[in-house]
C-alpha positions in Angstrom: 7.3 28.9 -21.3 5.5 32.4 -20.2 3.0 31.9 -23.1 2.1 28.3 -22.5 1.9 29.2 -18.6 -0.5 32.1 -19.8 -2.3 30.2 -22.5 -3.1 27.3 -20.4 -4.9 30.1 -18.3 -2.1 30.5 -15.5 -2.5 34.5 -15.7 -1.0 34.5 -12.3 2.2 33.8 -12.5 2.3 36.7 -15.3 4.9 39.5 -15.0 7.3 39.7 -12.6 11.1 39.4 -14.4 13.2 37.0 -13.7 11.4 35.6 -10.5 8.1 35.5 -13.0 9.6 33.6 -15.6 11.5 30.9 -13.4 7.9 30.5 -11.5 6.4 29.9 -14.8 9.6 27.4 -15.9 9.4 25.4 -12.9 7.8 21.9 -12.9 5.7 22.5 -9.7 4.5 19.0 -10.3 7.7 17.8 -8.7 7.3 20.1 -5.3 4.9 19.6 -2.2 2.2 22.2 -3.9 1.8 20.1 -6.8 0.8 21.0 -10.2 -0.9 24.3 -10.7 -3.6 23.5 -12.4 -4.6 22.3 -8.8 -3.5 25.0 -6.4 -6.3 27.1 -4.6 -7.2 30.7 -5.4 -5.9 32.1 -2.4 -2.1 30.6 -3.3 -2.7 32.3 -6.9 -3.8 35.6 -5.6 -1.1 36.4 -3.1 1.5 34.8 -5.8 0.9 37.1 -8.3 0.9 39.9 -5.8 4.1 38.7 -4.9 5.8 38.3 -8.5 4.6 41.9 -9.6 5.4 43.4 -6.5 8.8 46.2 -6.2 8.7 45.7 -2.7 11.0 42.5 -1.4 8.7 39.4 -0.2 9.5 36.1 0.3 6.1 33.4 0.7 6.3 30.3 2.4 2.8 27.7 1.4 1.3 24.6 2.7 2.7 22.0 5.3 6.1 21.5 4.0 6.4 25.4 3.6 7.4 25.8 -0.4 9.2 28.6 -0.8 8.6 31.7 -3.5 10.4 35.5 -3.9 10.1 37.6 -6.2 13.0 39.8 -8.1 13.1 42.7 -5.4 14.0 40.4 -2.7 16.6 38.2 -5.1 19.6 40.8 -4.3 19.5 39.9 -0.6 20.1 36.4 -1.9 23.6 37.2 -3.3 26.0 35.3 -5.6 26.6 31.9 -5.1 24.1 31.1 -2.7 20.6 30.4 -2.4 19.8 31.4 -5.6 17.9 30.2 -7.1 17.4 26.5 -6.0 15.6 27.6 -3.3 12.6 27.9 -5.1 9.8 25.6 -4.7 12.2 23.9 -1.8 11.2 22.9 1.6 12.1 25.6 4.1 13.5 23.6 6.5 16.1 22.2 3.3 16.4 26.4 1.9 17.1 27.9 5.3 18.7 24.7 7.1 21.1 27.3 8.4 18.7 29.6 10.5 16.1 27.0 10.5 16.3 27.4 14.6 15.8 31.1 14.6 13.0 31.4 11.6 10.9 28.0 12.6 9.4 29.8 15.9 8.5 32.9 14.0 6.7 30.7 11.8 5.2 28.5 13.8 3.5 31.1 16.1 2.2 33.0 13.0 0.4 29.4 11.3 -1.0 28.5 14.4 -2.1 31.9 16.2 -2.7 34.0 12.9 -1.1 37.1 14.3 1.9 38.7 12.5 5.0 39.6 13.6 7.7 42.5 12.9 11.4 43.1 14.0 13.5 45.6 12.5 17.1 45.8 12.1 17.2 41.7 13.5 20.2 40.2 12.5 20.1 37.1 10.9 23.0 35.8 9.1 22.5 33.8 5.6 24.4 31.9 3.5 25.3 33.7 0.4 28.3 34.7 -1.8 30.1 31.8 -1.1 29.9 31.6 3.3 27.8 32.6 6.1 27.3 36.7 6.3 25.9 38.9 9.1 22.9 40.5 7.6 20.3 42.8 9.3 16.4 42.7 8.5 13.5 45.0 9.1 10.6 42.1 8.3 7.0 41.1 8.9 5.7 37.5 9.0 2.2 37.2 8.2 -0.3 35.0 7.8 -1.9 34.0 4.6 -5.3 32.2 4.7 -6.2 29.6 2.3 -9.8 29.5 0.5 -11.2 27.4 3.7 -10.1 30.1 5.6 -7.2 28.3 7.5 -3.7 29.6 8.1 -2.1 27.5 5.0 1.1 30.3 4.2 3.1 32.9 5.8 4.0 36.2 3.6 7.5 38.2 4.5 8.0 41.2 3.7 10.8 42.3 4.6 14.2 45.2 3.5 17.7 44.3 4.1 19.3 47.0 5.9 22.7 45.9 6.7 23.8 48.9 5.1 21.6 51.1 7.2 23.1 49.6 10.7 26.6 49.5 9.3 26.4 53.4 8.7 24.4 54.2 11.7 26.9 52.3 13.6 29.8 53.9 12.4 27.8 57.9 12.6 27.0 56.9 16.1 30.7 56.2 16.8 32.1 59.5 15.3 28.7 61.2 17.3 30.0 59.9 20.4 33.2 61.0 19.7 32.2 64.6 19.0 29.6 64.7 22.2 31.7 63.1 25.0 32.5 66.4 26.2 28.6 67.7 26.4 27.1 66.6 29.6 23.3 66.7 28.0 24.1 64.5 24.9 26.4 62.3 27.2 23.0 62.0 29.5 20.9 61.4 25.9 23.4 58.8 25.2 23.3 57.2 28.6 19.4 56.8 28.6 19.7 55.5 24.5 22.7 52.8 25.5 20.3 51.9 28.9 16.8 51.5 26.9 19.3 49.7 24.0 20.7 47.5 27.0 17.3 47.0 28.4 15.5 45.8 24.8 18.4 43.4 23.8 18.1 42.0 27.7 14.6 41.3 26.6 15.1 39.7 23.6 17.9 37.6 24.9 15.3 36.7 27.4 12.5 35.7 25.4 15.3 33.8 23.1 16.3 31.9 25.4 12.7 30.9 27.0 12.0 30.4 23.4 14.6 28.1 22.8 14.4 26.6 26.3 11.0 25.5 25.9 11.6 23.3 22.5 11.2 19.5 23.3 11.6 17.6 20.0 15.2 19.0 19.4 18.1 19.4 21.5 19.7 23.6 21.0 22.7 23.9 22.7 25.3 26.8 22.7 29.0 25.5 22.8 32.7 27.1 23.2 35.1 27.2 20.5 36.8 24.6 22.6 33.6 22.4 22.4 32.1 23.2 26.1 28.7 23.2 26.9 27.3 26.4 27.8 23.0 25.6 28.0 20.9 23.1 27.8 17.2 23.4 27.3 14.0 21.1 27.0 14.7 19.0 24.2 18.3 17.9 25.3 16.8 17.1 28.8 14.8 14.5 27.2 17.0 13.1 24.1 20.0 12.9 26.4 18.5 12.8 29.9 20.9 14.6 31.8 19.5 17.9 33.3 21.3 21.5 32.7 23.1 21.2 35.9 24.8 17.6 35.2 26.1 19.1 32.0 26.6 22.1 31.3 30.4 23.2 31.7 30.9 19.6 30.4 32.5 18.8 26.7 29.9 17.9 24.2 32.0 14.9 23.1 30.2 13.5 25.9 27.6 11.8 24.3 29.3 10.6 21.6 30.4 6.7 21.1 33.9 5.2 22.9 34.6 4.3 18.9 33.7 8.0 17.8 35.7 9.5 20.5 38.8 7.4 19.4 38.7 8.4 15.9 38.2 12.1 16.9 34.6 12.7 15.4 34.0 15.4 18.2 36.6 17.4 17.5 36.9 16.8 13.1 33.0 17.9 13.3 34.1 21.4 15.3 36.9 21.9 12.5 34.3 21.4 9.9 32.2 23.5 11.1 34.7 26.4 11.9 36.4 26.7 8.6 32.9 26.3 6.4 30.6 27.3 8.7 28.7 24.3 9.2 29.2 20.7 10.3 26.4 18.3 9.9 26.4 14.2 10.5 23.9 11.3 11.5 25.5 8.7 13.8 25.0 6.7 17.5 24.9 9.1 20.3 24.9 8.1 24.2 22.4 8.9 27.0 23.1 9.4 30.3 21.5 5.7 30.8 24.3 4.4 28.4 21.4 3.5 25.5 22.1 4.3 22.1 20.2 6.6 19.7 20.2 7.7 16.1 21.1 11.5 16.0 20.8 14.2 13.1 23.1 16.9 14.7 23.9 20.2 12.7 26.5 22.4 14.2 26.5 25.7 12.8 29.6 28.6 13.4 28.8 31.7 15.6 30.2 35.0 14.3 30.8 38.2 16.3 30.5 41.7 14.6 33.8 41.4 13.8 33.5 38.0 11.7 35.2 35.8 14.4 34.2 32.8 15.0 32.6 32.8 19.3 31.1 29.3 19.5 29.1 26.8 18.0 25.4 26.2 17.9 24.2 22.7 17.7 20.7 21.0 17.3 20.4 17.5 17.4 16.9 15.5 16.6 16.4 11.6 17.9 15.7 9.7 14.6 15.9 6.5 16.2 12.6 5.4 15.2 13.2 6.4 11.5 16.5 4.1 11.4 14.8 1.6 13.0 12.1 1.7 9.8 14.8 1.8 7.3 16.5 -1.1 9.0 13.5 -2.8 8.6 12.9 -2.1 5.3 16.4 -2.7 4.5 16.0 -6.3 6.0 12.4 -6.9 4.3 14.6 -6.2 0.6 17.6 -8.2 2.2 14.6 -11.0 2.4 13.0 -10.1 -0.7 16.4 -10.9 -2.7 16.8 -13.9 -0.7 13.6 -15.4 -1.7 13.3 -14.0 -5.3 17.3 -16.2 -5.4 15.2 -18.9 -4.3 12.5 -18.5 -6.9 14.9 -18.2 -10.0 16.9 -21.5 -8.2 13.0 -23.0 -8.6 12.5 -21.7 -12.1 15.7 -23.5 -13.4 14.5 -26.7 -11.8 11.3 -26.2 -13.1 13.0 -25.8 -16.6 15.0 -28.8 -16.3 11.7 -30.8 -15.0 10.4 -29.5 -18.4 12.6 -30.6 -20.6 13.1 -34.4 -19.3 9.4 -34.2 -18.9 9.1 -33.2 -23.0 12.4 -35.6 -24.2 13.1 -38.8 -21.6 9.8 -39.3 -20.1 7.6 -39.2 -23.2 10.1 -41.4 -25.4 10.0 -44.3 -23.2 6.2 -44.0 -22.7 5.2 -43.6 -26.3 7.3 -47.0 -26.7 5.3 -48.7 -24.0 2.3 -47.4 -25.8 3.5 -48.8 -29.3 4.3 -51.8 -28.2 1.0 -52.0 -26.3 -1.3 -51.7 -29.3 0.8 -53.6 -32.0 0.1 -56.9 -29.2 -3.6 -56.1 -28.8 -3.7 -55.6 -32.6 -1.0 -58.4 -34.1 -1.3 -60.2 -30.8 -5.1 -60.1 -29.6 -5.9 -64.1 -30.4 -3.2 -65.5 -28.8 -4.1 -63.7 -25.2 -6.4 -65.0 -22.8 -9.2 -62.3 -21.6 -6.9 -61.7 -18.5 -4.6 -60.9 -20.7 -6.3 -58.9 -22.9 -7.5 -56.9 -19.9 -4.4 -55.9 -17.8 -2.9 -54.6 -21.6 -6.0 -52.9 -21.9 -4.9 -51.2 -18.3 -1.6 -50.5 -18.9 -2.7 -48.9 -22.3 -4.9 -46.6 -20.0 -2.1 -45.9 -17.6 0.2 -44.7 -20.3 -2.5 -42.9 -21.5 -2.9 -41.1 -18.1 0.7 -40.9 -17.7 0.7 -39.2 -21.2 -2.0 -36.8 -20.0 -0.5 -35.7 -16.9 3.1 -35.3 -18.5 1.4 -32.7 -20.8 -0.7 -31.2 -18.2 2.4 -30.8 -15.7 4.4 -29.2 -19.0 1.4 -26.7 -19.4 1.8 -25.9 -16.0 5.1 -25.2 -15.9 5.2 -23.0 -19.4 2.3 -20.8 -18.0 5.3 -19.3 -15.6 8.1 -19.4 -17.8 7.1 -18.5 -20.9 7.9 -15.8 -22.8 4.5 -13.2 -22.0 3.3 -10.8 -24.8 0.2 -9.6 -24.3 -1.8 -8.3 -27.4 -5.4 -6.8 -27.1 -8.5 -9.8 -28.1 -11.9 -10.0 -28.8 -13.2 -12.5 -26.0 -16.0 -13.3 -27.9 -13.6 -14.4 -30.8 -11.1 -16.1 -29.0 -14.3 -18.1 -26.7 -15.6 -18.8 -30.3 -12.7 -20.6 -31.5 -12.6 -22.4 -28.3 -16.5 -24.3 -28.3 -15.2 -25.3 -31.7 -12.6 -27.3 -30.2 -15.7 -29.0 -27.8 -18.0 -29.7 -30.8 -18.3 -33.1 -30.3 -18.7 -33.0 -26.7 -21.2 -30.1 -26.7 -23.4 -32.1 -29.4 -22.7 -35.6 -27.9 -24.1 -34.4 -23.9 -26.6 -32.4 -25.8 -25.2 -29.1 -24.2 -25.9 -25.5 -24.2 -23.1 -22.9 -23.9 -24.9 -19.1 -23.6 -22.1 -16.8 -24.4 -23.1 -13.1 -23.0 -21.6 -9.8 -23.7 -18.2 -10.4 -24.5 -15.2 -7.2 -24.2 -11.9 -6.6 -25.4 -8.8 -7.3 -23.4 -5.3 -7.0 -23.2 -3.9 -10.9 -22.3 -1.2 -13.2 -23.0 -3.2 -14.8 -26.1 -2.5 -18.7 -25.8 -2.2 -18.4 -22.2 -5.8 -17.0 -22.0 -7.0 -19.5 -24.7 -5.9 -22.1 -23.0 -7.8 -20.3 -19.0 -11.0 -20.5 -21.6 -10.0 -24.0 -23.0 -10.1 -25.4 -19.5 -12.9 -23.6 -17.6 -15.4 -25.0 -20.6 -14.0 -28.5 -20.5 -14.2 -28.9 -16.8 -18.1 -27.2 -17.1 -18.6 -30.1 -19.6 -16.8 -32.8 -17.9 -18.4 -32.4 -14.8 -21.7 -32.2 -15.5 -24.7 -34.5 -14.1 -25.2 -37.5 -15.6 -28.7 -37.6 -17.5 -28.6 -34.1 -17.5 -28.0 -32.2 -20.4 -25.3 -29.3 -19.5 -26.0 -25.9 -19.3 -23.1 -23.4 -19.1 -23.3 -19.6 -19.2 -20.7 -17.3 -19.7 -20.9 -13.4 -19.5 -17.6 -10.1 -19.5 -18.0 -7.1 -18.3 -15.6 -4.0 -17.3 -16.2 -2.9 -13.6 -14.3 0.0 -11.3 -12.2 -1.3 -8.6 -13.9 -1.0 -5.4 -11.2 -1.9 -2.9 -12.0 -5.6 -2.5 -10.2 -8.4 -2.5 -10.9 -9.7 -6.2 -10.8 -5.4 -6.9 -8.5 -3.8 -4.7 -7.8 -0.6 -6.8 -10.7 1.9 -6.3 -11.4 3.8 -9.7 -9.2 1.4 -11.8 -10.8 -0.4 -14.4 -11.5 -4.8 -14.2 -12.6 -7.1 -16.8 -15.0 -9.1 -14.7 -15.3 -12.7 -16.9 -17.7 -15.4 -15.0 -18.4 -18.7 -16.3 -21.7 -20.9 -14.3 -23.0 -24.3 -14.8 -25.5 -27.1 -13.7 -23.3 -29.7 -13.2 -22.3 -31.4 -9.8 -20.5 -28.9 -8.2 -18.8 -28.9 -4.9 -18.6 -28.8 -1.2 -18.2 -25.1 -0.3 -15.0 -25.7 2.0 -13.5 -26.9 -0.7 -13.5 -23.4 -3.1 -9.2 -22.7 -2.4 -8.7 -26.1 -2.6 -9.7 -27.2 -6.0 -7.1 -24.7 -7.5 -3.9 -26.4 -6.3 -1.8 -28.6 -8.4 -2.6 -32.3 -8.5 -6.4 -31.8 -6.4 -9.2 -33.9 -7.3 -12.5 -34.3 -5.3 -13.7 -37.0 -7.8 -12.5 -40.0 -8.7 -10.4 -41.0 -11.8 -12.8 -43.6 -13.0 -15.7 -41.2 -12.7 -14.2 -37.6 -14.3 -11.0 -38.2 -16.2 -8.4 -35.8 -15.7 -4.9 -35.1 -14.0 -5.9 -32.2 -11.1 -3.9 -29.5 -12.7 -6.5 -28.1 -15.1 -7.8 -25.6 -12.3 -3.9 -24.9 -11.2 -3.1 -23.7 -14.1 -6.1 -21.3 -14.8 -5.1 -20.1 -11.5 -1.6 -19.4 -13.0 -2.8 -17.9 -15.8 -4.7 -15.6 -13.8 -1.6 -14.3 -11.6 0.4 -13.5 -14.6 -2.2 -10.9 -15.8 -2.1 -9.7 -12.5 -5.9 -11.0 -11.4 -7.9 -13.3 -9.2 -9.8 -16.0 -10.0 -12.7 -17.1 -7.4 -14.8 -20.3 -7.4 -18.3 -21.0 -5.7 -20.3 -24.2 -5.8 -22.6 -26.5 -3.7 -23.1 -30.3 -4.3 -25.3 -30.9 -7.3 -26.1 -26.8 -7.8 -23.5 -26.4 -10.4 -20.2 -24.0 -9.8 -19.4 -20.4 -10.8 -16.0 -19.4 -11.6 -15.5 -15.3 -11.3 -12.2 -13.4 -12.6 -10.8 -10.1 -12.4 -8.6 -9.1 -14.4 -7.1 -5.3 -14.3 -8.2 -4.0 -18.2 -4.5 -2.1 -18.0 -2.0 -4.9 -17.1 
């Protein structure tokens, strides 16, 4: 993988061990920085400064924060841990566990640009199987992106839990030693005061820090589930204020059915023995409304490994079940009505075939019979007589038009649909054949244009062709010879209706001709089923003609728009996408 990385002119993900090679193996494609063929220079620079460096960093990139490391910080990652998932994960997902401590480090370095630096912080992590006390001497800072905008944040950053270990042991034995000497006793005093005085300050500006967050709720709570604060964000989930709460059991908020089946109290258990609890469920305001809560409790450890409290952040997500409800009722409808649709193909099927078998029987009989008494029968009928067989030959013959028209109709959904790729020039070709008679009898002209290849059902698209020509020659103006033009072309979506993907390729197939046209407010209506703004003595013809060319149209995914005025002749324009 290193050489293709390197070949394909990735040299900065070069070097680097382990770290290196797993950067190059990984399918970036898949993460929030995308493929990195893509990524800006900045991103490749401080990477490969990262990967080759001895010193341990850690980089977080972009909006969602993707995380990379290198090999000298993968030891502080431990056995069965992190490792090495974590990489090209969302921080919020790779460091879920100290998400509450790290987040306002990070924010305040993206959006002011200044770094930061503690040494010797404690921060536990989650490696070698559980949650472990470890100690950090780190900087966060900001790395800017090619426009010059805060887009990462670099740590660098030593583990020195080793170091404060053995400096708290020596100062133990030092004290030991010294707590007879009045001056080192002094020395002591003033280093335990100014020790005193910087953790007061950091507790401090902790718990300002966490006080001020609004969009989650960070409490502190007893082993036995009290609450002992309350900042911003719980305020105004839950609505009570610090002083209505806080001494108070955090089962509180949870639901009368949730309280019965001990949730509270399983979720503290859970939390206690694998250092982390975390659920989404109903939760209760002080108003007795319901929300959606994400809650994460996580288990407090004191230097001695015992377990002091609990923290617990909850977010409201009761917006984001709200939208999956609705999505999950919108698919709940979807099923419902694509049921409804298969019950409608079956019927449709079963139309079909008494449409093909008992209708057609019957009616060629009537039509037998109908000719053998005008041919064997013709002297012995009166006119009259000779003209209502005459009609009820043309009724059957309309009958036998609109059974076949109606079966067309129905197969243009239901059939089997194989698309192959056609010459529309050919395929139009073979279709004026079948009009020869017409075309030479009304003296017409049919001007075929540029003509493309496309990827169609074949007889389905034969038969769009078949009846867009025969309606331009059937409705044409009497004494006037017909003149129909037909052009293709492939065009790039533009977002319109009849093009709605930009950049995607259309086959754009318009057919025009002189003939009588039609009244504008008619263009949507002339494409349903059994519509005819003529009348049957003047055009011949069932209605359906246009329908189906509208079906045919959906089924390759397309649209098919008509314009016209009265005696200007009518232009039929479709779009169909050249990849179905």
């Amino acid at each position: 993988m290193k050489a293709e990385v390197i070949a394909s002119g990735h040299q900065f993900m070069s070097g680097g061990g382990e770290m290196g090679a797993l950067t190059r193996a990984m399918d970036w494609s898949k993460t929030a920085v995308g493929d990195p063929e893509h990524w800006p220079q900045s991103l490749r620079t401080i990477l490969n400064i990262v990967l080759n460096s001895r010193f341990p960093m850690f980089l977080w990139w972009g909006p969602e924060l993707t995380c990379f490391y290198n090999d000298a910080y993968r030891p502080s990652l431990g056995q069965n841990g992190k490792h090495p998932y974590i990489l090209g994960q969302r921080a919020e997902e790779a460091w879920s566990e100290i998400w509450h401590v790290i987040k306002p480090l990070i924010d305040r370095v993206m959006t002011s640009g200044e770094a930061t630096y503690s040494e010797d912080q404690l921060i536990p992590i989650y490696r070698n199987g559980s949650i472990e006390d470890v100690y950090w001497t780190f900087s966060y800072s900001p790395v800017y992106d090619d426009a010059g905008t805060v887009s990462g944040v670099l740590v660098v950053c030593s583990e020195t839990t080793d170091k404060v270990l053995a400096v708290t042991s020596l100062k133990g034995k030092e004290q030991e030693l010294t707590r007879n000497l009045e001056i080192q006793a002094s020395e002591q005093s003033q280093q335990i005061k100014r020790s005193g005085e910087e953790l007061t300050k950091r507790d401090e500006l902790y718990q300002m820090m966490i006080g001020e967050v609004q969009d989650y709720a960070i409490l502190f709570i007893s082993r036995e589930g009290i609450v002992q604060n309350w900042n911003k964000g719980a305020e105004k989930i839950k609505g009570y204020t610090a002083e209505e709460i806080i001494g108070q059991s955090f089962s509180k908020f949870y639901t009368p059915e949730d309280k019965a089946r001990h949730l509270p109290d399983q979720l503290l258990v859970e939390a206690l023995t694998t250092g982390r609890a975390g659920q989404e469920g109903w939760r209760v305001k002080k108003d007795g409304s319901w929300f959606w809560a994400s809650v994460v409790i996580t288990a407090i450890h004191d230097q001695d490994n015992n377990v002091v409290g609990f923290s617990k952040v909850t977010r409201d997500l009761t917006e984001k079940k709200a939208a999956e409800e609705r999505i999950k009722e919108h698919a709940e409808q979807l099923e419902e009505k694509n049921r409804e649709l298969e019950k409608m193909n079956a019927e449709l099927k079963s139309f079909a075939y008494v449409s093909s078998h008992d209708l057609q029987e019957p009616l060629r009989k009537i039509q037998t019979f109908a000719s053998l008494i005008m041919e064997k029968e013709r002297e012995a009928l009166s006119e009259r007589g000779k003209d209502y067989f005459r009609r009820m030959q043309d009724a059957a013959n309309r009958m036998q038009t609109l059974i076949e028209d109606l079966l067309a109709y129905s197969r243009t959904n239901s059939s089997q649909r194989v698309f192959n790729t056609v010459d529309l020039g050919e395929m139009l070709s073979e279709v004026i054949i079948d009009f020869k008679d017409t075309i030479t009898t009304k003296n017409a002209t049919v001007e075929v244009g540029p003509m493309v290849e496309l990827t169609v059902i074949k007889f389905q698209f034969r038969q769009l062709l078949h009846n867009l020509l025969g309606n331009a020659l059937k409705f044409s103006k009497p004494g006037v010879p017909p003149y129909i033009k037909i052009n293709s072309e492939i065009q790039a979506g533009d977002g319109s209706d009849a093009m709605p993907e930009a950049g995607e390729q259309y086959c754009h197939l318009s057919i025009q001709d002189n003939g009588i046209g039609f009244d504008p407010q008619y263009k949507d209506r002339i494409f349903e089923v059994f519509q005819r703004l003529h009348g049957k003595d003047e055009y011949k013809g069932t209605g359906i003609g246009l329908a189906i060319v509208r079906r045919i149209v959906e089924n390759h995914n397309g649209t098919i728009t008509a314009t016209g005025e009265i005696d200007k002749g009518a232009t039929f324009d479709i779009y169909i996408p050249v990849v179905i």
